[in-house]
C-alpha positions as CSV (number, residue, x, y, z in Angstrom):
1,X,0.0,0.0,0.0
2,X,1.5,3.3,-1.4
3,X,1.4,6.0,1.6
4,X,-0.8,8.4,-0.8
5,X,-3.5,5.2,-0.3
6,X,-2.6,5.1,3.5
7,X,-3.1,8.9,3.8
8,X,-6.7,8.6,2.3
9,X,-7.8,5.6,3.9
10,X,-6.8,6.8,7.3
11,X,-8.3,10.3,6.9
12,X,-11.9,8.6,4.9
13,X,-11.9,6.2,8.0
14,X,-11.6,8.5,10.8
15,X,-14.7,10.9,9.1
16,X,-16.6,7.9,8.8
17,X,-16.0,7.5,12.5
18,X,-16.9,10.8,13.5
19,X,-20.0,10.1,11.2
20,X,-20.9,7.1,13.2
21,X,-20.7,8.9,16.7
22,X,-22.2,11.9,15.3
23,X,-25.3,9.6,14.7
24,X,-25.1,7.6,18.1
25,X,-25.8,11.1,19.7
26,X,-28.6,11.9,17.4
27,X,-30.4,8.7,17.9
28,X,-29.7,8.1,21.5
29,X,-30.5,12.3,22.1
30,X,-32.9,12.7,20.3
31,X,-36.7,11.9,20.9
32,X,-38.1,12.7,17.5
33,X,-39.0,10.1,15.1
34,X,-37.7,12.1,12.5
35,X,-34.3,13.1,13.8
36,X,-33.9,9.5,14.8
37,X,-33.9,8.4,11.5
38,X,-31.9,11.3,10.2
39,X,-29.1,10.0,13.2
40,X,-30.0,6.5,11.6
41,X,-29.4,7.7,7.9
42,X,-26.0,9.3,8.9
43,X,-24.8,5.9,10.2
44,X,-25.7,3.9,6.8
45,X,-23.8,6.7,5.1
46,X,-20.8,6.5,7.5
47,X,-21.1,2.4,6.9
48,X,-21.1,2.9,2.9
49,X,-18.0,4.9,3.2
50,X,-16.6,2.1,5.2
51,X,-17.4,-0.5,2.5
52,X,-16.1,2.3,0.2
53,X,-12.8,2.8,0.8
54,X,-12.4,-0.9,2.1
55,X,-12.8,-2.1,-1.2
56,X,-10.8,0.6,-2.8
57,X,-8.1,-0.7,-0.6
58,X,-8.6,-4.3,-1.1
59,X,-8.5,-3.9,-4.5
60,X,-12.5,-5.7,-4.9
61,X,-14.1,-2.8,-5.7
62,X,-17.0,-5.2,-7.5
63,X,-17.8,-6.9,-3.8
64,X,-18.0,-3.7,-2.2
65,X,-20.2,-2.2,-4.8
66,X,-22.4,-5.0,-4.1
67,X,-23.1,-4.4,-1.1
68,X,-23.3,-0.8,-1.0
69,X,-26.1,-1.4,-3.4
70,X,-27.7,-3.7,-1.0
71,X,-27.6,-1.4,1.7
72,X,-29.5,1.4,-0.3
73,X,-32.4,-0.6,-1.3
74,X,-32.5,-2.0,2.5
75,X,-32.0,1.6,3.8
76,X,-35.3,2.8,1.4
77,X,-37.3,0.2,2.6
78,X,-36.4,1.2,6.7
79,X,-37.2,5.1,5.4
80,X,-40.2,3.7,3.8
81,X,-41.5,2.0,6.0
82,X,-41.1,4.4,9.0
């Protein structure tokens, strides 16, 4: 792994991290539905970044694509459905 790939997998993985805490204190603040799943939202977003750059960086870009899509369509149906 070059250290130009390091650089960017480090910084995308510590904002996905801040993503992720930024929604655990939305969702376990919060006591509106609706800003509950905005907190929820965040975290799929901080999780597709995660799958993201981990395929980037594994060089499986196809797999991780795969699953992002899969996550979209599951996150729809949670929006949907709420």
């Amino acid at each position: 792994m070059s250290a130009d790939m390091a650089s960017y997998f480090q910084v995308s993985v510590m904002f996905a991290i801040l993503m992720v805490i930024t929604a655990l204190y939305c969702i376990l603040v919060s006591r509106n539905l609706i800003r509950i799943l905005i907190g929820l939202e965040l975290m799929t977003k901080a999780v597709t970044l995660i799958l993201a750059v981990g395929g980037y960086v594994s060089g499986r870009m196809a797999l991780a694509q795969t699953f992002i899509i899969t996550m979209i369509v599951i996150e729809v149906v949670v929006i949907a459905v709420a």
